[in-house]
C-alpha positions in Angstrom: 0.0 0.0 0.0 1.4 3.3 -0.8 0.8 6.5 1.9 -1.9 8.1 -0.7 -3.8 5.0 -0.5 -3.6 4.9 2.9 -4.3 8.6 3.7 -7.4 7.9 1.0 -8.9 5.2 2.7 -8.9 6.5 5.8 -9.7 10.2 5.4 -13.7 9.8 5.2 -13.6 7.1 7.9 -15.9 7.2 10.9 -15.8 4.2 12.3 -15.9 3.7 16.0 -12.6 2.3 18.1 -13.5 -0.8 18.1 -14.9 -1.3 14.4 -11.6 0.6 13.2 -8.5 -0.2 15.3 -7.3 -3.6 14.2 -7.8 -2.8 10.3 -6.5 0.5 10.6 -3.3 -0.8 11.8 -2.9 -3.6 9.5 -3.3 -1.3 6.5 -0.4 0.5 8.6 1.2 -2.1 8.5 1.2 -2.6 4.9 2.0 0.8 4.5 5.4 0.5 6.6 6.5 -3.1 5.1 5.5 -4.7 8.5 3.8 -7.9 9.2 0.7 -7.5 11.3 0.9 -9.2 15.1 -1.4 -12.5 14.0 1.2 -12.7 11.1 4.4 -12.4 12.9 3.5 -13.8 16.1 0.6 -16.1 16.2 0.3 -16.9 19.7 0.6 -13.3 21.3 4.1 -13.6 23.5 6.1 -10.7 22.2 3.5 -8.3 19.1 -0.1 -8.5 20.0 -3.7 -6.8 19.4 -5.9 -6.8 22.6 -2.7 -7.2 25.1 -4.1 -7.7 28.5 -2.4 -5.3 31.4 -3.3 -4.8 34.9 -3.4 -0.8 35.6 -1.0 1.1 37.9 -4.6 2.3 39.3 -6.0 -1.3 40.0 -8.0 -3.1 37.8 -7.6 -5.3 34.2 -7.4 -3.2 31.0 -5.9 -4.1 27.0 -3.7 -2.1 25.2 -5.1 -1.9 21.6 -1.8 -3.1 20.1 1.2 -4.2 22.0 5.3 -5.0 20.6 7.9 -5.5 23.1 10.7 -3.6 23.6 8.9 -0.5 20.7 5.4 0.4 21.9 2.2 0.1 23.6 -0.5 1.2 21.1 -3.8 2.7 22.1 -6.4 3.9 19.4 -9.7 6.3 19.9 -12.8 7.1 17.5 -11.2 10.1 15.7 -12.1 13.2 17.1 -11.6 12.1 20.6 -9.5 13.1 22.9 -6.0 11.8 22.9 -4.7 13.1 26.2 -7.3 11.1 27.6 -5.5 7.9 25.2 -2.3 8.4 26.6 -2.9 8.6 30.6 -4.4 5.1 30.1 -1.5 3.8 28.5 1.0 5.3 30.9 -1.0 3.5 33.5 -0.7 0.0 31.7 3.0 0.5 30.8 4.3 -1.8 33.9 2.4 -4.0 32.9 3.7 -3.4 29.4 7.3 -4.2 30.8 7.8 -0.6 30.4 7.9 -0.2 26.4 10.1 2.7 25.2 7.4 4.5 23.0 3.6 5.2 24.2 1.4 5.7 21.0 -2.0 7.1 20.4 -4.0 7.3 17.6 -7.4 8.6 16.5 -7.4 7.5 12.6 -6.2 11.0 11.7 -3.7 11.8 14.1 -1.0 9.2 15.5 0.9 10.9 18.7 4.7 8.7 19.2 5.3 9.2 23.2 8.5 8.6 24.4 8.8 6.6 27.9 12.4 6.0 28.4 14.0 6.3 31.8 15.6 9.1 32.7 15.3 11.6 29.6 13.3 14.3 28.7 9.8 12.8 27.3 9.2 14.3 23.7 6.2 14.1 21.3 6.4 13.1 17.9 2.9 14.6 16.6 1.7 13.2 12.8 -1.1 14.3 10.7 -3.0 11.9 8.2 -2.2 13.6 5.4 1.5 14.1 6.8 2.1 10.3 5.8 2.6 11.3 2.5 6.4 13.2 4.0 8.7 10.3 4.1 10.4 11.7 7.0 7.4 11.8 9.5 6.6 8.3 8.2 9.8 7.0 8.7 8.9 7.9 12.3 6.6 5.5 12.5 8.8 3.1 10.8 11.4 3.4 13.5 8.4 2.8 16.5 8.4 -1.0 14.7 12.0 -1.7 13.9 14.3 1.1 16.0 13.1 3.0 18.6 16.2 4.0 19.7 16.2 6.8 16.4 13.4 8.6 18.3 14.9 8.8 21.7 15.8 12.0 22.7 19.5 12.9 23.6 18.4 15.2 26.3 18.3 13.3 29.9 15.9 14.6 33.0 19.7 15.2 34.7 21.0 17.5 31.9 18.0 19.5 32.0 17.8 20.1 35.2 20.9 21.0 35.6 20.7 23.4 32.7 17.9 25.2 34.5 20.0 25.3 37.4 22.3 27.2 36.3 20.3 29.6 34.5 18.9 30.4 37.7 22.5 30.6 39.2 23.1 33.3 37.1 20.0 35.4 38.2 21.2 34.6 42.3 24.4 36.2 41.4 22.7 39.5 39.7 20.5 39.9 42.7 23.2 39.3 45.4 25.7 41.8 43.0 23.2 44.6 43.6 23.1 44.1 47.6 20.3 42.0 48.0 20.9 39.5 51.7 21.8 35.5 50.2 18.7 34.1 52.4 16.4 36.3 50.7 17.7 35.9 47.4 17.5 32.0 48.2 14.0 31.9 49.5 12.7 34.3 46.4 14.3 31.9 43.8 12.7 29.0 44.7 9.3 30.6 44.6 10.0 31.4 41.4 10.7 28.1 40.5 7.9 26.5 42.6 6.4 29.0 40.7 7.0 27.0 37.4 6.3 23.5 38.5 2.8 24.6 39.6 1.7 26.2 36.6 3.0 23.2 34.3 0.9 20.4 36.3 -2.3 23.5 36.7 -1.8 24.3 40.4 -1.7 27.9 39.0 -4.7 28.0 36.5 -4.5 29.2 33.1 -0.8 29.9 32.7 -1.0 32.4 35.5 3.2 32.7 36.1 3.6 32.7 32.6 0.9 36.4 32.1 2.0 37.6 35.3 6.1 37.8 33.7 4.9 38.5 30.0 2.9 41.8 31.8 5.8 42.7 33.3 8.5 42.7 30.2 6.2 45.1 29.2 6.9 47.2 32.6 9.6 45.9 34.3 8.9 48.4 36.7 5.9 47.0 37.8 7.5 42.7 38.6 7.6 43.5 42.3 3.8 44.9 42.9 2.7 41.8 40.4 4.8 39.4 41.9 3.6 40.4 45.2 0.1 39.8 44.6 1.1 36.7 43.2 2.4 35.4 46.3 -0.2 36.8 48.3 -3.2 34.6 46.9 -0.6 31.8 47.2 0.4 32.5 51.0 -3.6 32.2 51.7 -5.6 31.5 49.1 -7.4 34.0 46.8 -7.9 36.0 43.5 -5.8 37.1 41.0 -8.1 39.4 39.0 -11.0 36.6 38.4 -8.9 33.7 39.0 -8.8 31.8 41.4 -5.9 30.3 43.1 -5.6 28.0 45.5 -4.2 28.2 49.2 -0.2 26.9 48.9 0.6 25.2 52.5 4.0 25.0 54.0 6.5 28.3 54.4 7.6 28.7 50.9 5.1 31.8 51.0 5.3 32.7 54.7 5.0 36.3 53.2 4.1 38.4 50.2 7.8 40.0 49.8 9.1 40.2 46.3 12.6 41.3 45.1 12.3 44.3 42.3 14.0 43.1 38.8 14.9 44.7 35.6 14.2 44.1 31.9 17.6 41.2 31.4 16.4 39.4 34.6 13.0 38.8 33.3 14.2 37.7 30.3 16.3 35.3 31.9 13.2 34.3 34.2 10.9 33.9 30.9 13.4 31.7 29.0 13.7 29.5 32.3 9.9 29.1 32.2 9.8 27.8 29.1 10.9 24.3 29.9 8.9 21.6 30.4 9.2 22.0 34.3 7.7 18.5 34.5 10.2 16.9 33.5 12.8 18.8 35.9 13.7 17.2 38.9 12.3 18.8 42.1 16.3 18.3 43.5 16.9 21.6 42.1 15.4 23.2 45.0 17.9 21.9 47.1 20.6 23.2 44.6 19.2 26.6 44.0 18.8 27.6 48.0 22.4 26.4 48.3 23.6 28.6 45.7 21.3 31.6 46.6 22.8 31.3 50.0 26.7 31.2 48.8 27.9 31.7 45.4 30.9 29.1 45.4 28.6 26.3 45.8 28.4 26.1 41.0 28.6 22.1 41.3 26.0 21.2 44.0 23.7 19.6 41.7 25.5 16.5 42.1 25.6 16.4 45.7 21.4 16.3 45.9 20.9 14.7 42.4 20.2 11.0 42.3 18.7 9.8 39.0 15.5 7.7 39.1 17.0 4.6 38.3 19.1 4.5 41.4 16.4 5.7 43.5 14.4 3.0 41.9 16.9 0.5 43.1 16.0 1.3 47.3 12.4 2.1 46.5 10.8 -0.9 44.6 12.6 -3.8 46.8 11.6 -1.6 49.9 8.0 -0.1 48.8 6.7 -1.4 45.7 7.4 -5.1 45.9 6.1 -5.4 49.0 2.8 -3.5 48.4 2.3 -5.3 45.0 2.7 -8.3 47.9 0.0 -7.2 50.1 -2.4 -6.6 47.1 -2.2 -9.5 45.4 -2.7 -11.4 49.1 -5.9 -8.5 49.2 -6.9 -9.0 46.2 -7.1 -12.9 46.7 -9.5 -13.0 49.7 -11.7 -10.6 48.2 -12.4 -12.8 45.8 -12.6 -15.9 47.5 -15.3 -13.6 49.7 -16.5 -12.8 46.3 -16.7 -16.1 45.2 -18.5 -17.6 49.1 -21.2 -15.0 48.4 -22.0 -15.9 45.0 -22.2 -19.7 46.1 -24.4 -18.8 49.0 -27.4 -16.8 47.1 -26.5 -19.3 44.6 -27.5 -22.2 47.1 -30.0 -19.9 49.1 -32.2 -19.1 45.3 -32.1 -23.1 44.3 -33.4 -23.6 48.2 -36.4 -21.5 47.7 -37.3 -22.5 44.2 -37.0 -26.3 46.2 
């Protein structure tokens, strides 16, 4: 099949999920020179449709399409939302063994998710009618035979460490011009809390991000905004219509903001650009040492631990034996299960007798 036959047949399609997942992906398939999972692997063990998974949430699930070692594959009626596609893989990819590429699809748009370890997650987005670009198919291509070509070179570490020092740099500015290291401490990591918040919606509607784009335009102004920023966070309250939430804990013991000029907030805005989700929260650590004494330029290392050694203490310790206790749980609720079905069982057979 060549892509304009493919992008043809499946332009006026609108097929529900289930009615169009398994043929859609076969003529993908064909498209990409690959053998379909029934083809390659007839009893299921390694490329599957339907690939049963038990949820990080609890409960049984299936994965729409399933390879191991390149992807779990999840499809929705187009239209619908994809986010929504993606969550519900990420909570069967234990069960996946952890693929390296998450994929969702709604017939005319294929998302390619990357789930390595310890990197920077990136999006590969494709249209429909973008099959017909060899490059964006040869995505795709490499999600069956390579995924290593689509992971990204940028590690959670490196990022964070980049945004570390960016934020270094604005400590130093602030202490040159005779502002006390605790103050300059404390007031950088609200700035960064700052970020974190308004990339997972603790601060609604890209708050942080209005609040500094208002205030290149009046650099004059950063304190008074800043301020009132901090001051619905300290207690909970209203920026304007908006409401924001009550932030516990002594981050924002008080409303005090340190006054910046035009090159600080520039700095500020490029920092708030990352993906803060995928920074690590050691940075806080980092940044309050630095705030507090300018010679400490290589404490990242000393509070950075990567995930995969962390993982090491915490899934012999924690998660092994919780999965333990739940499958023990999980057992006698259904034997309990099980006794009560035999007993209104026996107790209907009794009354009919």
């Amino acid at each position: 099949m060549l892509a304009v036959d493919f992008i043809a047949r499946w332009r006026s399609a609108d097929l529900t999920e289930r009615a169009a997942a398994q043929s859609h992906f076969r003529d993908l398939c064909d498209l990409l020179g690959e053998e379909p999972p029934t083809t390659a692997d007839p009893k299921g063990e390694w490329y599957a449709f339907e690939k049963g998974a038990t949820k990080t949430t609890g409960g049984e699930g299936w994965a729409d399409v399933w390879k191991r070692e390149r992807f779990g594959w999840e499809y929705k009626s187009k239209g619908k939302d994809l986010r929504a596609a993606f969550a519900q893989l990420q909570r069967y990819a234990p069960a996946l063994e952890n693929p390296p590429l998450l994929i969702v699809c709604d017939l005319s748009r294929f998302e390619i998710h990357t789930n390595w370890t310890n990197t920077v997650s990136h999006t590969y987005e494709i249209g429909l009618e973008e099959l017909a670009d060899s490059r964006k198919l040869r995505w795709l291509k490499w999600a069956f035979t390579d995924p290593e070509q689509l992971k990204p070179g940028l590690t959670r570490q490196a990022l964070t460490e980049q945004a570390a020092a960016e934020f270094a740099r604005l400590a130093q500015r602030l202490r040159d011009r005779g502002h006390p290291s605790q103050s300059v401490a404390h007031f950088i990591n609200r700035l960064v809390f700052c970020m974190f918040a308004e990339d997972v919606d603790l601060l609604p509607g890209k708050m942080f991000g209005r609040m500094l784009d208002g205030a290149a335009r009046s650099p004059g102004e950063f304190e008074v905004l800043a301020s009132s920023l901090f001051a619905a966070m300290r207690a909970g309250g209203r920026i304007g219509f908006e409401r924001v939430d009550w932030f516990n804990g002594g981050l924002f013991d008080d409303d005090n903001a340190l006054p910046l000029t035009r090159e600080d907030i520039a700095l500020i805005r490029e920092a708030a650009g990352r993906d803060w989700a995928e920074i690590d929260p050691s940075i806080f650590g980092t940044l309050f040492e630095r705030g507090l004494d300018p010679d400490k330029r290589s404490q990242l290392g000393a509070h950075y631990t990567d995930r995969d050694k962390i993982m090491l203490i915490v899934e012999p310790v924690i998660i092994r034996p919780w999965l333990a206790e739940w499958a023990a749980t999980r057992a006698e609720i259904e034997r309990l299960t099980r006794q009560a079905e035999i007993a209104g069982d026996l107790d209907r057979a009794g009354r009919r007798g």
